[in-house]
Backbone as a chain_set.jsonl record, in Angstrom:
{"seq": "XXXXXXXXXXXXXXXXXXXXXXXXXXXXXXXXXXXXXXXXXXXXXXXXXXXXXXXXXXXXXXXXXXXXXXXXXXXXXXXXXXXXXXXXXXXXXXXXXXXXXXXXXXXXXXXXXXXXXXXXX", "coords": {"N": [[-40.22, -73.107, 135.999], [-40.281, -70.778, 134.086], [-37.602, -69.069, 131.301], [-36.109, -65.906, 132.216], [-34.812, -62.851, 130.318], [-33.661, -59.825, 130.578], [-32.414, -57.202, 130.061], [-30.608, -54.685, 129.539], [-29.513, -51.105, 129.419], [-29.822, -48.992, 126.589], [-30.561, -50.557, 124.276], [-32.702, -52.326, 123.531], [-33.203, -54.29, 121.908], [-32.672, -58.466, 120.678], [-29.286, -59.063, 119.39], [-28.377, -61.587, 116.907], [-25.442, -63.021, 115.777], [-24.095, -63.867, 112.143], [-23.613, -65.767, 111.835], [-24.435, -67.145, 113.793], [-27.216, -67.161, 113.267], [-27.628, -68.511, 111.001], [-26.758, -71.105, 111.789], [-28.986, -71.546, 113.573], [-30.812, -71.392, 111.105], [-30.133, -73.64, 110.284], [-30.415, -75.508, 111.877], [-33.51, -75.122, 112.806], [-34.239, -75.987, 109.989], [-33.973, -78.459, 109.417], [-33.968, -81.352, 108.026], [-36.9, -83.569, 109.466], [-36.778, -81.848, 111.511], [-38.49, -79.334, 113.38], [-39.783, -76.047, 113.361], [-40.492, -74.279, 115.303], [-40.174, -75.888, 117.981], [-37.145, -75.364, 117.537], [-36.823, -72.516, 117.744], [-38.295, -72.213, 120.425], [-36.523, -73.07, 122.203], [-33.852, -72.108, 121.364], [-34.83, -69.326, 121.799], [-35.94, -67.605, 119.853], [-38.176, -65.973, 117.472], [-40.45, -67.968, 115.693], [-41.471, -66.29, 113.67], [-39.463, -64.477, 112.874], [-37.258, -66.288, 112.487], [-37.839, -67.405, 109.766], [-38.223, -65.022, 108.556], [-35.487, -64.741, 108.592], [-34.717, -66.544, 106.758], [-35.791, -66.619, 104.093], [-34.705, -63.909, 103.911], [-32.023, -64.505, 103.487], [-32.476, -66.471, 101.349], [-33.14, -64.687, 99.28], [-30.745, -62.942, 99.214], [-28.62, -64.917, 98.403], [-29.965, -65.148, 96.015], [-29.731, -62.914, 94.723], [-26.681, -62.808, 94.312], [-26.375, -64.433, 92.737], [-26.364, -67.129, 93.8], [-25.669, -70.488, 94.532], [-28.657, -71.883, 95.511], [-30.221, -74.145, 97.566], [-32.763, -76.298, 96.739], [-35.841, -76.57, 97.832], [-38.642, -79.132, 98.208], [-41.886, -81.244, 97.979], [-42.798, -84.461, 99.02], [-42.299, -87.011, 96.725], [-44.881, -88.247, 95.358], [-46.247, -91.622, 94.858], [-48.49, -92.706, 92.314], [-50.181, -96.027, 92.813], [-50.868, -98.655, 89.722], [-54.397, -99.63, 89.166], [-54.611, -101.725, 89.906], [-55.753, -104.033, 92.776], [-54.543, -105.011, 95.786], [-55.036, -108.847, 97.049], [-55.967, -107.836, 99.997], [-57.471, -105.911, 99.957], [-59.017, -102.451, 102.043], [-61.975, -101.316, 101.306], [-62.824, -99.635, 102.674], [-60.926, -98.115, 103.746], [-59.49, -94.869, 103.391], [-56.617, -93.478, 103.158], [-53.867, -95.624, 102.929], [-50.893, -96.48, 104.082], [-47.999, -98.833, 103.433], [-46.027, -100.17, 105.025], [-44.129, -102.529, 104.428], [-42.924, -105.743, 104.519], [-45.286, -107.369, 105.063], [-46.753, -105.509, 106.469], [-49.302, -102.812, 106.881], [-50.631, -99.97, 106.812], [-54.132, -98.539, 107.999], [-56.341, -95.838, 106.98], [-59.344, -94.754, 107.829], [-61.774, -92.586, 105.971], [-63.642, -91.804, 107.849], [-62.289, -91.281, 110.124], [-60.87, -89.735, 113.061], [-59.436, -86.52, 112.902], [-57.573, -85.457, 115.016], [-56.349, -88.68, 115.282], [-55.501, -89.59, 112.983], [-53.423, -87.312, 112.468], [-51.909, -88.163, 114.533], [-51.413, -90.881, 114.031], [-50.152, -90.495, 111.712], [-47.659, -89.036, 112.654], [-46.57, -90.37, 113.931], [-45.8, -92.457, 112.558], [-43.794, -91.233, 111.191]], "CA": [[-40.214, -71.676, 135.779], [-39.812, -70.05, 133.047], [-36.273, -67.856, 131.634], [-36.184, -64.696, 131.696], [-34.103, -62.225, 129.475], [-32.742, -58.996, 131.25], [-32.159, -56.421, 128.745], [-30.114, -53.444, 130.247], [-29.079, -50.26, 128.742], [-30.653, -48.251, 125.909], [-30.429, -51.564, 123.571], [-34.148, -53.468, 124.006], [-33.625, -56.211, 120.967], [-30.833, -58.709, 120.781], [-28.899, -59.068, 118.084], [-27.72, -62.254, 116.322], [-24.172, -62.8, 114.236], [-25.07, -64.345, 110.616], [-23.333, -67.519, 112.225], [-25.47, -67.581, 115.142], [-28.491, -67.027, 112.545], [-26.844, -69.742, 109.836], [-26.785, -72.156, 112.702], [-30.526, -71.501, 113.93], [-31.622, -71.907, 110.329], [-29.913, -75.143, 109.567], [-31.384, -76.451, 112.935], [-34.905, -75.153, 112.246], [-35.009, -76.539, 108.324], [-33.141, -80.033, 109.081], [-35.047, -82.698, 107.814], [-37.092, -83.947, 110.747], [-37.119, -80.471, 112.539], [-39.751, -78.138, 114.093], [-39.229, -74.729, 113.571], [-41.617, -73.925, 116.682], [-39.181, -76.509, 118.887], [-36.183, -74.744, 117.446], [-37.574, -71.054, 118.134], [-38.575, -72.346, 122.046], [-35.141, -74.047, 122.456], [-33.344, -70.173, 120.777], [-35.895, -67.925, 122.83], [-36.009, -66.571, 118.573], [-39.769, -66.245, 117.193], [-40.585, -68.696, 114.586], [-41.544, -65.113, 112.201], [-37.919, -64.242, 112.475], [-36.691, -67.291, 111.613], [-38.678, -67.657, 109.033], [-37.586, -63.945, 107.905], [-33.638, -64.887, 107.962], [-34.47, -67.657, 105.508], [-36.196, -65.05, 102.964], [-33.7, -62.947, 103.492], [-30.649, -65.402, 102.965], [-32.502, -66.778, 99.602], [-32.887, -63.285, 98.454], [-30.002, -62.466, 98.804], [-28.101, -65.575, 97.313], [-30.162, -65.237, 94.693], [-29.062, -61.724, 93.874], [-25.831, -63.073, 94.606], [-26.327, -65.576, 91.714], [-25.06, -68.49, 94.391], [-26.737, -71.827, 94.238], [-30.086, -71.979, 96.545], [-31.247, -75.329, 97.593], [-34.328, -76.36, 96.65], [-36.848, -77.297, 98.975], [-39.637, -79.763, 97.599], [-42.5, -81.883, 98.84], [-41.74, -85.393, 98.449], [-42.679, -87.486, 95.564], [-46.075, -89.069, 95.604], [-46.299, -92.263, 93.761], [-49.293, -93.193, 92.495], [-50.143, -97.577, 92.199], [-51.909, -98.818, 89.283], [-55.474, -99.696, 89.162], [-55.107, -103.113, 90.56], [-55.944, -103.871, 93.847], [-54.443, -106.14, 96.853], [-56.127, -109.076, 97.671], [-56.237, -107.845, 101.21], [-57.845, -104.301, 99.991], [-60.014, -102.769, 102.221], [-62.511, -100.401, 100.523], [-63.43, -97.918, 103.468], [-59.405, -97.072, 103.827], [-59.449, -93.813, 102.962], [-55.674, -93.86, 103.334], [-53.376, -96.773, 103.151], [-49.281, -96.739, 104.134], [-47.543, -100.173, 103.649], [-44.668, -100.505, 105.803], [-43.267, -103.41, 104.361], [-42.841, -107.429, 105.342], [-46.577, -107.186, 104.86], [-47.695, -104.547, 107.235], [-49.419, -101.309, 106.786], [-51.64, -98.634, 108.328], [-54.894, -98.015, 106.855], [-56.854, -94.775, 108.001], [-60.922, -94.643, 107.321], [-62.007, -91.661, 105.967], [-64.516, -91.164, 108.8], [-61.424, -91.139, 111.345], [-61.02, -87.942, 113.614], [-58.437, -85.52, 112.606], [-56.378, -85.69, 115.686], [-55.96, -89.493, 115.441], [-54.806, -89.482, 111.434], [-52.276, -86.264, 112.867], [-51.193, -88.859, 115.545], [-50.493, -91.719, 113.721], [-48.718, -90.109, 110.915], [-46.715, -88.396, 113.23], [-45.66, -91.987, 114.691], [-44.861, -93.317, 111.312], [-42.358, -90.367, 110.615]], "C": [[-39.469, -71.393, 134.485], [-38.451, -69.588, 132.998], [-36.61, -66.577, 131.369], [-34.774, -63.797, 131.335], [-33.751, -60.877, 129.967], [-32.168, -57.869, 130.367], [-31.524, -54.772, 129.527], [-29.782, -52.542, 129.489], [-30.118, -49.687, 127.633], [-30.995, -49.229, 124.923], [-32.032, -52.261, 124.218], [-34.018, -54.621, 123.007], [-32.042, -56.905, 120.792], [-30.23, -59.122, 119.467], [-28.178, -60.446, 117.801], [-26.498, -62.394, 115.236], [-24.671, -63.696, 113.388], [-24.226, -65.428, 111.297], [-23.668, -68.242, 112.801], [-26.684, -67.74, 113.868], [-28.39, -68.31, 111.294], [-27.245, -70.656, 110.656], [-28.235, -72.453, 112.891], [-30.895, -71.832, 112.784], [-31.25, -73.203, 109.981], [-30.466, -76.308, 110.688], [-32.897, -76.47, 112.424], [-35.28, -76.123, 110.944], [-33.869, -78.106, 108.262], [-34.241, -80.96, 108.7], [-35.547, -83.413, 109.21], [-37.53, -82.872, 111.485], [-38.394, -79.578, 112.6], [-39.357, -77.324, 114.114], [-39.741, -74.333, 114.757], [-40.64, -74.507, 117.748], [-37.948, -75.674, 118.689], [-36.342, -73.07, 118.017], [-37.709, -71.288, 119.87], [-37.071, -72.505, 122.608], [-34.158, -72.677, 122.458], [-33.446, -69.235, 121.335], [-35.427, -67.135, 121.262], [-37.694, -66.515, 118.259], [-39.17, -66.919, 116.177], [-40.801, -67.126, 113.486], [-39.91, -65.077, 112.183], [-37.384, -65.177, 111.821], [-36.749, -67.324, 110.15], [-38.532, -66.48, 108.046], [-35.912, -64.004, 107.172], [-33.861, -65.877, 106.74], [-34.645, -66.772, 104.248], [-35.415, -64.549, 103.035], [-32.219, -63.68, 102.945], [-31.324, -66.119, 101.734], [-32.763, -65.211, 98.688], [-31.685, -62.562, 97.893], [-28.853, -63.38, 98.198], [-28.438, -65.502, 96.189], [-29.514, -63.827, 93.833], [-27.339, -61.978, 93.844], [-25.114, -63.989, 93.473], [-25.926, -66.722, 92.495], [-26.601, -69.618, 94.368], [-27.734, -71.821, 95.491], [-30.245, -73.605, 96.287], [-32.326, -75.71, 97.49], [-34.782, -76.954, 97.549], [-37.95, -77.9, 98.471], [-40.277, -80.556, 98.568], [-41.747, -83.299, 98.216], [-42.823, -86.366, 97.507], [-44.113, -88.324, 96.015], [-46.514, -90.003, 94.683], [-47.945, -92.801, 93.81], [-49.448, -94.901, 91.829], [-51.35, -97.609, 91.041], [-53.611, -99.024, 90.189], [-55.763, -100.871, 90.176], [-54.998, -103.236, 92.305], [-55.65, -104.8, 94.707], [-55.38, -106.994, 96.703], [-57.296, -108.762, 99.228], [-56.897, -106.857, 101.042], [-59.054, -103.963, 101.127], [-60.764, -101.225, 101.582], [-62.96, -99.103, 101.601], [-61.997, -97.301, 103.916], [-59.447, -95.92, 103.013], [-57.712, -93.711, 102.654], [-54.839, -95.112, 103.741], [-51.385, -96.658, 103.156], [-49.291, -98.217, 104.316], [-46.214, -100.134, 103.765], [-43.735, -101.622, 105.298], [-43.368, -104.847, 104.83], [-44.34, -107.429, 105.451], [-47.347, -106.427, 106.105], [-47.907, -103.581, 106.863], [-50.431, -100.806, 107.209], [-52.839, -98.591, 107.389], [-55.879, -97.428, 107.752], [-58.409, -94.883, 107.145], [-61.177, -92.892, 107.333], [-63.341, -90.894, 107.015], [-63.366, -91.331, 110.141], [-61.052, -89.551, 111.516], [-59.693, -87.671, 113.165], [-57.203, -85.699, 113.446], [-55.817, -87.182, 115.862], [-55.454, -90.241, 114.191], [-53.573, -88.772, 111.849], [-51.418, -87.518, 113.608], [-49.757, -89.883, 115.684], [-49.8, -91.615, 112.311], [-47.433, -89.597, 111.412], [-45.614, -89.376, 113.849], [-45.028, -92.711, 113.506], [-43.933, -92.372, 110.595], [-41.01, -91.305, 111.555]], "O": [[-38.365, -71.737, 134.063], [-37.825, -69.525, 134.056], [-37.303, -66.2, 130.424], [-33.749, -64.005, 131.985], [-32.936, -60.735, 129.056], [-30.997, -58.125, 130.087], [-32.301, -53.923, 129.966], [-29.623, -53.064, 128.386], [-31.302, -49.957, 127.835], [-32.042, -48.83, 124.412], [-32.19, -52.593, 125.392], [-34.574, -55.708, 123.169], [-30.909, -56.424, 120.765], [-30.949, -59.517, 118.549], [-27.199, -60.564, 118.538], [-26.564, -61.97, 114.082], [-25.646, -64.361, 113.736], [-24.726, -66.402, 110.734], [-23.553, -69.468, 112.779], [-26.918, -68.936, 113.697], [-29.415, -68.861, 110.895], [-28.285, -71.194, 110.278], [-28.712, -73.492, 112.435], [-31.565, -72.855, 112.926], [-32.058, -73.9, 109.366], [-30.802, -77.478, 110.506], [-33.444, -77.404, 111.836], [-36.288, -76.823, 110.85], [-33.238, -78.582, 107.319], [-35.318, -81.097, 109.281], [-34.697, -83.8, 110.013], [-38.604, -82.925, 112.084], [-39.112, -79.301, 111.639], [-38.364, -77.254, 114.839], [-38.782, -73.833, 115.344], [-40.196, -73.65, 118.511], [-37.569, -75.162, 119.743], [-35.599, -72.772, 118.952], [-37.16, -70.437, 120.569], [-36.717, -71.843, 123.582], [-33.749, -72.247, 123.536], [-32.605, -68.354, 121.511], [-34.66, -66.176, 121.336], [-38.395, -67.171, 119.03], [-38.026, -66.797, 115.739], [-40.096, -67.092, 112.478], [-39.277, -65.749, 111.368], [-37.022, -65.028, 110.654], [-35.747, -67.27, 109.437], [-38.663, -66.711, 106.844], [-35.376, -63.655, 106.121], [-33.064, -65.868, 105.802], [-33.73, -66.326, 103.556], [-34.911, -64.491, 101.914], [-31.529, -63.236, 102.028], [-30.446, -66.411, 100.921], [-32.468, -64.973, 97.516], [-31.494, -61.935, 96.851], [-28.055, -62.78, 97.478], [-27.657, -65.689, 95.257], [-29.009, -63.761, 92.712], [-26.741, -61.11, 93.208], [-23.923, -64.234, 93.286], [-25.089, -67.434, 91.94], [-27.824, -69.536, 94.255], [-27.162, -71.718, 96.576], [-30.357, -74.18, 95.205], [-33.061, -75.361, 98.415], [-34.189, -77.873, 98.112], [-38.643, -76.963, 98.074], [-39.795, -80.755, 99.683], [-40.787, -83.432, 97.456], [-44.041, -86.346, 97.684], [-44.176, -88.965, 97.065], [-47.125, -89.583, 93.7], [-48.552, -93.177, 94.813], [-49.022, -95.173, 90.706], [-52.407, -96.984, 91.125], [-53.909, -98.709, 91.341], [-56.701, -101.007, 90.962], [-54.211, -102.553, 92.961], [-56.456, -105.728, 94.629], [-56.489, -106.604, 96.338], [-58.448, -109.078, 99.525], [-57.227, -106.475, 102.164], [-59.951, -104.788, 101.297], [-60.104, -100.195, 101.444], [-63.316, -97.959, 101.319], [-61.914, -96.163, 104.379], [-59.434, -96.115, 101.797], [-57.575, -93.985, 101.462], [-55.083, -95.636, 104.828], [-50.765, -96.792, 102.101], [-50.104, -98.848, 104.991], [-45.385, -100.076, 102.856], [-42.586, -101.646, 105.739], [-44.144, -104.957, 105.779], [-44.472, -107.585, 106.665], [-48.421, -106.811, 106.569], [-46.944, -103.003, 106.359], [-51.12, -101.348, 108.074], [-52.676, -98.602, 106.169], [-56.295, -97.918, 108.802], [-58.468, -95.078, 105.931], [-60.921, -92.115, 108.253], [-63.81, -89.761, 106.906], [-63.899, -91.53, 111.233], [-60.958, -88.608, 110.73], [-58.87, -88.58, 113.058], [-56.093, -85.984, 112.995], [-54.804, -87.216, 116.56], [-55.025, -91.39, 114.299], [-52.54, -89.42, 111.682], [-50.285, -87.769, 113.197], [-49.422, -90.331, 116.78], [-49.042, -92.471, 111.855], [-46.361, -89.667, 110.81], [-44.419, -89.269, 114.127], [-43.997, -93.383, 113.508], [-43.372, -92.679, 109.543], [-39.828, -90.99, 111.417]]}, "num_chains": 1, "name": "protein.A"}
């Protein structure tokens, strides 16, 4: 069963302190994290969340204070040359290392590319 929330008095929304809301965003945007898991876990919506951040770089920035950048992560690309082991219908290829690595065919379904990237995080 579900929780439920109980809201008495003339007050219907609840209010967070910016330390409670600080906290929630550094959970949500940790490296690794689900904002959607963090939001279920909170009982916050992911929009809100997702609002305090906008609003806390807005207003550092008018603030002039240092903002962290947020970036994707580097994508190297290998020369031309090619393994001997290559195989040509890998659409995608991760190499794990000690000579293993993943290699996805570009005719593989959607949810089983999602799956096993999600396993090699």
């Amino acid at each position: 069963m579900g929780q439920i929330t109980v809201m008495t008095g003339p007050e219907r929304r609840r209010r967070w302190s910016e330390e409670e809301r600080i906290e929630i965003l550094a959970e949500a945007f940790a490296p690794g994290a689900c904002v959607a898991d963090v939001s279920r876990r909170r009982d916050v919506s992911t929009s809100l969340i997702y609002t305090w951040r906008r609003k806390l770089r807005e207003q550092s920035a008018a603030a002039s204070l240092p903002v962290p950048e947020i970036n994707f992560a580097q994508a190297v690309l290998a020369d031309d040359e090619q393994p001997a082991d290559h195989d040509p219908c890998a659409a995608v290829t991760v190499d794990l290392g000690n000579g293993r690595c993943v290699r996805i065919s570009s005719n593989a379904p959607a949810a089983l590319v999602s799956a096993t990237l999600k396993a090699l995080r």
